[in-house]
N, C-alpha and C positions, 0 to 999 in steps of 0.2 A: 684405103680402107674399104672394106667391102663388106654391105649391111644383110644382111638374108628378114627376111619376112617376120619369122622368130624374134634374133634381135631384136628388132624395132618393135614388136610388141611388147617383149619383156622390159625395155626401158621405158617404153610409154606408162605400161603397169607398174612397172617403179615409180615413177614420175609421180602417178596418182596416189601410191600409197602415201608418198612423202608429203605432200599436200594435205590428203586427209588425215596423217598423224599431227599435222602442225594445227588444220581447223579442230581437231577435238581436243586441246589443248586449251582452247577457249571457253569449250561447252564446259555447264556447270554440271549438269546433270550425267558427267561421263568420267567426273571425275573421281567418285569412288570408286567403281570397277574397275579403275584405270590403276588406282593407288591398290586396290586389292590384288590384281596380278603384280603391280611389282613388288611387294610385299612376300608372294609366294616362291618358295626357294622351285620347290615343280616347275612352276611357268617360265621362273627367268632360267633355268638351266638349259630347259628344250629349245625356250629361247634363241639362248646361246647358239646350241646344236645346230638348229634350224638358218640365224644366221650364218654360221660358217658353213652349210652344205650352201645356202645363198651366193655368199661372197664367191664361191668354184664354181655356181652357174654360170654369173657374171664374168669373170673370166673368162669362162669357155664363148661367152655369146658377144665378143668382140674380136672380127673376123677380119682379116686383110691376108692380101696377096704375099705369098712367102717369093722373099727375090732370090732365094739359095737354088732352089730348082728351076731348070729349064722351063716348066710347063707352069710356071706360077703357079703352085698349087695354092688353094685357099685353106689358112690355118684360122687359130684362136691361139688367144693371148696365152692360153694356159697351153696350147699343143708347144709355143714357143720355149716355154719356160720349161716343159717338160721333153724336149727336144733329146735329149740323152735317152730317157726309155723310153719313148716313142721311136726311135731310131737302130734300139738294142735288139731286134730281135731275132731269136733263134729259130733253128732249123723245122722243130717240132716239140712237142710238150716236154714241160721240164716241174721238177718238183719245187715247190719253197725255196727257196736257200738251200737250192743243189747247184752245184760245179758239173754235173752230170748230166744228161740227157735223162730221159725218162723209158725212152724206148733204147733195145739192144740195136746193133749192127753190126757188121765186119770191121774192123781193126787195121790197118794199116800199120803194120809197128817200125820203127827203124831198124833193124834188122832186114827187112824184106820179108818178112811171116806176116800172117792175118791172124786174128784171136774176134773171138765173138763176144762184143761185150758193149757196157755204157760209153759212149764218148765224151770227151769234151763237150762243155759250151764253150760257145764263142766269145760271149763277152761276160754271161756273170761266173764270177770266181777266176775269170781268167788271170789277174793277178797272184795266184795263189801258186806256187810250184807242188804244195804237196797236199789237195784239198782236205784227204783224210786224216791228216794231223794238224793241220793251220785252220779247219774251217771255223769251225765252233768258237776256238778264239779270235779268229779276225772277227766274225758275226758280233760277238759280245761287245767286244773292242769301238769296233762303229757305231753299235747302237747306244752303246753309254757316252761317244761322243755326240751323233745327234741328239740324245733327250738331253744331255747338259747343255747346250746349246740353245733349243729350244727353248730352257729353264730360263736361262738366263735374259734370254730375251723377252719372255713375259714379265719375271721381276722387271726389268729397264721399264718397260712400257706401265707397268702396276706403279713404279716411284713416278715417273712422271704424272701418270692423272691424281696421285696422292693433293696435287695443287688444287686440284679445280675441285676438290670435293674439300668438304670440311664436313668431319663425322661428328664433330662437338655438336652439331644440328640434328643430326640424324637418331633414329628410335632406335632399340635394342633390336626390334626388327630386321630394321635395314639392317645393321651392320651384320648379321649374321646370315642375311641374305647375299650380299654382298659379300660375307669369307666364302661360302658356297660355291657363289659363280667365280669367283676367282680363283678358287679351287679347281673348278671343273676346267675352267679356263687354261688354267696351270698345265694338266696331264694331257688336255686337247692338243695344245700348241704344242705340248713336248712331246708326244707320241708321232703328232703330225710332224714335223721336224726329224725323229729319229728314224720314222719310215721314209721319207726323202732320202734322208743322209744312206741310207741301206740299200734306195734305188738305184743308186748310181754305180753301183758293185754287185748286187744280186736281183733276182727278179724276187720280190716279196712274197707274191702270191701266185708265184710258178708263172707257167705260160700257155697258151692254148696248143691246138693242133698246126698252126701254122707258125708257131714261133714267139704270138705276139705276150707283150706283159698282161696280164691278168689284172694288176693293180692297176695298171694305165685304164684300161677298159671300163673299169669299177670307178673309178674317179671322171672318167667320159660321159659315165652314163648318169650321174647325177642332173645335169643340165636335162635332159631329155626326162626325168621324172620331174623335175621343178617346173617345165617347159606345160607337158602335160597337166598337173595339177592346175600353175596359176593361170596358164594361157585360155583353159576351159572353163574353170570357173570364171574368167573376164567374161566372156561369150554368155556363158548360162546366166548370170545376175541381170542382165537389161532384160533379156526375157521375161524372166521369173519377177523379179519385180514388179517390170509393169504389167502384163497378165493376172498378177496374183492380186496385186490393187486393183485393177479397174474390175476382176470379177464380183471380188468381196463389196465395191463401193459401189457398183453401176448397180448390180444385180439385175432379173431382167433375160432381154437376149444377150445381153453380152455378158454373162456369166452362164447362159446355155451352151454360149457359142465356145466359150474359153475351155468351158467341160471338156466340149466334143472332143475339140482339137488337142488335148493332154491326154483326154482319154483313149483317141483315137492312136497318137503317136503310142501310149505305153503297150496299145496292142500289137505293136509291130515287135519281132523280137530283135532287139539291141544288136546282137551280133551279124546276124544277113544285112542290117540295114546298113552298119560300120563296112562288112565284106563287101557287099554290093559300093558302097561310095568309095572306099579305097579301090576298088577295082576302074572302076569311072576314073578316077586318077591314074592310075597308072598308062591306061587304054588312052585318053588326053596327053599325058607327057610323052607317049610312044609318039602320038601325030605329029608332036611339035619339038622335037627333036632336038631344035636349032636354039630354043631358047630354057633347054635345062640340058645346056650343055659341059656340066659339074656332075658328079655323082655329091658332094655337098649341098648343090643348089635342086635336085633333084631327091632327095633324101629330107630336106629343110621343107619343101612344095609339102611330102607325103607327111611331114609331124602337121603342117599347120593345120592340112585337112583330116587328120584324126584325132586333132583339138574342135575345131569344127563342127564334126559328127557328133563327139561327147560333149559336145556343150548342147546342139542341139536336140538331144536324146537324155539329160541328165536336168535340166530346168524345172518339170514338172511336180519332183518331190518338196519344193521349196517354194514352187507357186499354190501347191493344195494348202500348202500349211501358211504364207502369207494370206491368201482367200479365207481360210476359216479365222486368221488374228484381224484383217479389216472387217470383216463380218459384224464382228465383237466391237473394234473401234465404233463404228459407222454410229454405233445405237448411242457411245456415251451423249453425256450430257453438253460437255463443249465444241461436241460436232454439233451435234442436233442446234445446239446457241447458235454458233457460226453460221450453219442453213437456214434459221431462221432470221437474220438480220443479212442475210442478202449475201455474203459473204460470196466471192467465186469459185467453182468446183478445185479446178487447178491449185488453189491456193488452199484448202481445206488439205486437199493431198499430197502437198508440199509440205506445209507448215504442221499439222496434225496427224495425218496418218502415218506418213514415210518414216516421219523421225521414233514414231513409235511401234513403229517393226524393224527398225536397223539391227536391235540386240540378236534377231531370229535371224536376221542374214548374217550379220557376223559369229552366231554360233555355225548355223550350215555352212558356210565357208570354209572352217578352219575345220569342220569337218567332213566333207567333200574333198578336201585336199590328199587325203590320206588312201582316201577309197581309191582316186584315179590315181593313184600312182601305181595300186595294188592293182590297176584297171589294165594299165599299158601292160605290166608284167604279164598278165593272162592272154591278153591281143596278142602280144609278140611271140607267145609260146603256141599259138595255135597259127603263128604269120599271117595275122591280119591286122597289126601293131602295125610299127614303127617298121621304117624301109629295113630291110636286112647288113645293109652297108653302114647303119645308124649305129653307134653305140647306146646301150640298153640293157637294165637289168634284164628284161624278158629276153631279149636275144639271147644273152648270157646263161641264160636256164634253159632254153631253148635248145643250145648248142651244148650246153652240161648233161641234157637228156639224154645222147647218145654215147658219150664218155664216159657217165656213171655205169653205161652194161659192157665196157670194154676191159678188159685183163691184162694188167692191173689197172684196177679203176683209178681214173681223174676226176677228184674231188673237189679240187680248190679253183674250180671256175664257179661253182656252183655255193661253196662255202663264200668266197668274194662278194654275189650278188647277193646273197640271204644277208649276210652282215651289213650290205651298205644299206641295202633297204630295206632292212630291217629298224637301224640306228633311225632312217627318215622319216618311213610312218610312227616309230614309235615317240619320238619329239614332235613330230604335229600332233599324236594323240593325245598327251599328255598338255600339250602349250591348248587344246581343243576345252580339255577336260574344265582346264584355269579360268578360261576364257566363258568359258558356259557357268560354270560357280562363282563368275564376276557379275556377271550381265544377267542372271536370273533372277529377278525381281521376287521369286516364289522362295528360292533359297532365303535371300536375305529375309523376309517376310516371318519365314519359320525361326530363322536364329534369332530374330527379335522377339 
């Protein structure tokens, strides 16, 4: 098994979310917000969403030596499983659920004559002898056999947890939250399901300019937006928090000083400063050759240091706004008690301030996540993202820039990344939206 830098971050950041779901399961004061998002059919569907783009990060970020090839390459559990279209690929661009190439060429016909026209693929549709009369039925065919499949697999798995639940307890709410995501749940599993089943016979979402699947690349690139969002927000939260308290609670020079330095970093512009550090990397892995000697382990160096850079470049909107909420803390009446009966500072910001700005990092969280995803896409489309060997929605927009002015244009590299990432920021914004009309103290305030 072979761990990359990434990996192990993203488990470690597992690790703590699961920890701190299981601590605020105790807390009293978290427990409505908690019961209000699951209540809401919005939240737990994005939810949902969010977990299953989750569950295919994880996949992809469990990495070992492939023994099929000579050169051990290093895969992911999901390159394994997905080993048939990752392996399927064609000459050069090919449409949807075409049998056809997409570009003409010379003909070789059995006869011994040339004709100018579409060729074969190689492997999608190659079962077909006659694609213009078999295709559309073989398509329909398979795809109503994956989504019944799929079906039916959510039912099995839906009757089994029927056990552990008993709705005779549950509000008219739940239960109608609950048909929802199981709803949603339902056409997820079976879509996802019928589009596998269709991989293994056509390329879904055509192919690029060297052959490759498009759908493979779109489901690759999830991990590298999950990667992005949570890897840098881990980075930016220790900053931003403790900056943002000690300035609100010291005040003084160390809330001069905390100014400076946020205020100083936002005068730098974001992008030279990303360019410039990515460039540092790259000029560093050129000297040392010997030990990024992967284009994986070499490509995985370049994502952590553009997690890195956006952490250290995105902290400052979340420490102005924790500095002006202890501001406000510092003056109440149970700080000022605590300072006056001796209490320790440490323990004033532990016990008092911290736990009464958590609601403000857990909203900027869940929305910060949305923006760096939309973050990487723009990096990588001006190539100061993610390495270019990476899989990426922005690569993927990036490389559709020049295919969209080509005759006839290729669109479905470009329709792939808009749709996956589209579906991700749009489930963190809405799971964002739950989450901030849970935890805002001023909402509930007014509905009461």
């Amino acid at each position: 098994m072979v761990v990359l830098w990434t990996d192990a971050l993203i488990f470690i950041l597992l690790s703590i979310l699961v920890t701190f779901s299981l601590s605020v399961r105790k807390k009293a004061h978290l427990q409505r917000p908690i019961k209000k998002i699951v209540t809401s059919k919005t939240a737990m569907i994005s939810l949902l969403v969010l977990v299953f783009f989750v569950a295919i990060g994880l996949l992809d970020s469990i990495h070992f030596k492939s023994s099929e090839t000579r050169t051990h390459e290093i895969i992911s559990l999901l390159d394994y499983w997905a080993t048939p279209i990752r392996e399927q690929s064609e000459k050069t661009y090919s449409a949807p659920f075409s049998a056809y190439s997409y570009s003409k060429e010379t003909l070789y016909l059995a006869n011994g004559s040339t004709q100018w026209g579409y060729p074969r693929l190689t492997f999608a549709g190659s079962h077909l002898k006659n694609p213009e009369a078999e295709l559309l039925f073989d398509v329909a065919k398979k795809a109503l056999s994956g989504f019944c499949k799929g079906a039916g697999l959510v039912i099995f798995l839906s009757l089994l947890l029927r056990y552990f639940f008993n709705k005779k307890d549950m509000s008219l709410t739940h239960k109608q939250t609950i048909r929802s995501v199981w709803l949603v749940c339902f056409f997820l599993f079976a879509i996802s399901y019928m589009l596998v089943e269709l991989s293994s016979f056509y390329h879904v979402l055509g192919t690029d300019k060297v052959g490759e699947d498009v759908f493979f690349q779109a489901i690759k690139s999830i991990r590298t937006g999950l990667v992005i969002g949570s890897l840098t927000t881990m980075i930016m939260l220790p900053l931003a928090i403790t900056f943002g308290i000690m300035a609100g609670f010291f005040r003084g020079w160390v809330d001069d000083i905390i100014q400076y330095i946020y205020t100083t970093l936002n005068s730098i512009p974001g992008v030279l400063l990303i360019a410039a550090s990515i460039l540092m990397v790259q000029v560093y892995m050129t000297n040392h050759a010997e030990d990024f000697n992967s284009l994986i382990i070499r490509s995985d160096m370049r994502l952590l240091f553009l997690c890195l850079i956006l952490g250290v470049t995105s902290w400052t909107g979340l420490c102005r706004m924790l500095r002006a909420e202890t501001l406000k803390l510092r003056e109440m009446e149970y700080v000022q008690a605590a300072q006056a009966l001796g209490v320790k500072r440490v323990v004033i910001l532990s016990r008092h301030i911290l736990p009464n700005v958590m609601h403000i990092v857990l909203i900027s969280v869940v929305l910060d996540f949305s923006a760096l995803v939309l973050a990487e896409a723009v990096l990588s489309y001006i190539n100061i993202g993610v390495d270019p060997t990476t899989y990426s929605w922005g690569n993927m927009i990036n490389g559709a820039r020049l295919e969209m002015a080509r005759d006839p244009i290729v669109w479905w590299s470009l329709l792939a990344s808009f749709i996956f990432m589209f579906s991700l920021v749009l489930a963190a914004n809405l799971f964002a939206d739950s989450v901030r009309n849970a935890f805002d103290p001023r909402r509930t305030e007014e509905k009461r």
